[in-house]
C-alpha positions in Angstrom: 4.0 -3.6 12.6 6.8 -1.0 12.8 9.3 -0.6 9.6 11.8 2.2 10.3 13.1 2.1 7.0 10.2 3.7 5.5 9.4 5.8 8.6 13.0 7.3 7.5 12.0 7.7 3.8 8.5 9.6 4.5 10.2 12.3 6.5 13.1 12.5 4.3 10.6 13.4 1.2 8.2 15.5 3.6 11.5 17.7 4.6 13.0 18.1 1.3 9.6 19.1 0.1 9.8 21.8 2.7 6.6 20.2 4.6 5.7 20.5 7.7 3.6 17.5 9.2 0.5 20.1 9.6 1.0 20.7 5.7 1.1 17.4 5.1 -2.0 16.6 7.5 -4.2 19.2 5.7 -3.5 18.0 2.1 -4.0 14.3 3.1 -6.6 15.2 5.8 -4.5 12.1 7.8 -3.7 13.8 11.9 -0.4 15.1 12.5 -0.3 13.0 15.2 -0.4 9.7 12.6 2.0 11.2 10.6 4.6 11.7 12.9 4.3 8.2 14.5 4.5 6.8 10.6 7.4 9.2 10.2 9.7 8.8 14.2 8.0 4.9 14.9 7.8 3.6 11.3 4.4 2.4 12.3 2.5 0.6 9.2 0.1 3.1 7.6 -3.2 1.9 5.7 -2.1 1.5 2.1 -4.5 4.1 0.9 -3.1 6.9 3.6 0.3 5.7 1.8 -0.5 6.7 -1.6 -2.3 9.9 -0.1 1.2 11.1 1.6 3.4 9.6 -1.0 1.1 11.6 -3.4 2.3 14.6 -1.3 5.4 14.2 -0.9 6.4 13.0 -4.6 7.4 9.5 -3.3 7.4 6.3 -5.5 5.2 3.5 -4.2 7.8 0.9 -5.4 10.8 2.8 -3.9 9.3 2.6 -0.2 8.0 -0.6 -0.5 11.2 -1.8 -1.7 11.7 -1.1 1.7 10.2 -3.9 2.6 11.0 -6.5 0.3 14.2 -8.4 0.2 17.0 -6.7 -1.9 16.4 -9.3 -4.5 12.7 -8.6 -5.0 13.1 -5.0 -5.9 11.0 -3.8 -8.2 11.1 -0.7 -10.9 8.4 1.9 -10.4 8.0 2.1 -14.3 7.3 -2.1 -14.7 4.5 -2.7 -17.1 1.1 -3.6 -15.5 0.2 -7.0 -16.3 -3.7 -6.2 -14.9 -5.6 -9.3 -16.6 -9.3 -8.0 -17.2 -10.9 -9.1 -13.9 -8.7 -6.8 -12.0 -9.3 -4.2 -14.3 -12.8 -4.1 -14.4 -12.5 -3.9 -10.3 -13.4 -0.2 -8.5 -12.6 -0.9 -5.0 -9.6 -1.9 -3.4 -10.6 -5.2 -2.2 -12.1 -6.0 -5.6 -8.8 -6.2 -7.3 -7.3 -7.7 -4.5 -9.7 -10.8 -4.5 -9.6 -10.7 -8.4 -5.9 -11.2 -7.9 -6.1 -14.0 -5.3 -8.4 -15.7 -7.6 -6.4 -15.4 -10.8 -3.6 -17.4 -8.6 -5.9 -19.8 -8.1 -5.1 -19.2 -3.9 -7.8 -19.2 -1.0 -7.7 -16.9 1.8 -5.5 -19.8 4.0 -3.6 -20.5 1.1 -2.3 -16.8 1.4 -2.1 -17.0 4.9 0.4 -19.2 5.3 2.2 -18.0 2.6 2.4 -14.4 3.9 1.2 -14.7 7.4 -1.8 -11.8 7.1 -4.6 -14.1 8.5 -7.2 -15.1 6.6 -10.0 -13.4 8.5 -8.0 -10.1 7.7 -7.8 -11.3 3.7 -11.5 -11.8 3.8 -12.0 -8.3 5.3 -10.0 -6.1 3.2 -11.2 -8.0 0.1 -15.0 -7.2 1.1 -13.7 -3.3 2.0 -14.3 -4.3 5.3 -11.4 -2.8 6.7 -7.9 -1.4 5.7 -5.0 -3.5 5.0 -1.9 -2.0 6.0 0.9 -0.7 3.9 3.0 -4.1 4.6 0.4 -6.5 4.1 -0.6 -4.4 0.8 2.8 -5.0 -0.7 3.4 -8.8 0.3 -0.3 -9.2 -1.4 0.2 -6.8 -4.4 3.7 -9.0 -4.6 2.1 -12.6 -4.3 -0.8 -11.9 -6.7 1.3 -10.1 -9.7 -0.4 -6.4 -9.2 1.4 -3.3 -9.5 1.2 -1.2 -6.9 0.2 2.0 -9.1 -2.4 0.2 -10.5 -3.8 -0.3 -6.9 -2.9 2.9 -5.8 -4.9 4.4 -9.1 -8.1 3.1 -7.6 -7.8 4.7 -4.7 -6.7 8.4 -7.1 -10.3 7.8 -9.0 -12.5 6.3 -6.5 -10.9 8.1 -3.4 -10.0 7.1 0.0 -12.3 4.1 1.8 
């Protein structure tokens, strides 16, 4: 999935920083090459590579995923968490992610057709199996009622999966 909006906003923070993509690619340990095709293509980055250059580059989660969302459905970065105690007793990122599917009651089809990630891919990324992608992150973290700091904190104290 391509999103040019936020390909925009990562190179926008990486030059004012005064960054160069190799920079960035040694603090994050993500390829140059990745970087610029998140950066020129606005092709969707793994949400935890996201945190790791927004990290970098001083960029709020909720201001490039408001890229995303609908201009109605913009959030604050500084919202409250509403974490209920199964998500916060998670360590991984697919833990919380499940936790939060559960606590709306959903299944993985449910969310499916509500978002359109598939529901193999939901059962993946909540067993670590594989990465979900910045988009899908956000329509998820949306959806369930999780904070996107919160998610991105598990990925600060556990590191990248």
């Amino acid at each position: 999935m391509k999103h040019k909006d936020f390909g925009g906003v990562l190179k926008a923070a990486r030059v004012a920083k005064n960054l160069s993509m190799a920079a960035v690619s040694t603090l994050t340990g993500i390829s140059r090459a990745s970087i610029s095709l998140y950066e020129s293509r606005g092709i969707d980055p793994s949400f935890s590579y996201m945190v790791l250059i927004c990290d970098v580059c001083d960029i709020d989660l909720n201001n490039i995923a408001n890229t995303l969302r609908p201009a109605s459905h913009h959030r604050d970065g500084h919202t409250k968490s509403v974490y209920n105690r199964h998500i916060k007793s998670a360590t991984t990122l697919g833990a919380v992610l499940k936790a939060g599917r559960e606590s709306k009651r959903l299944s993985t089809r449910s969310v499916d057709a509500i978002i359109g990630v598939g529901y193999v891919n939901i059962s993946r990324y909540e067993t670590d199996e594989s990465k979900p992608s910045f988009t899908a992150t956000v329509k998820m973290c949306d959806l369930y009622g999780i904070y996107l700091d919160d998610l991105a904190n598990i990925i600060r104290n556990n590191g990248v999966t």
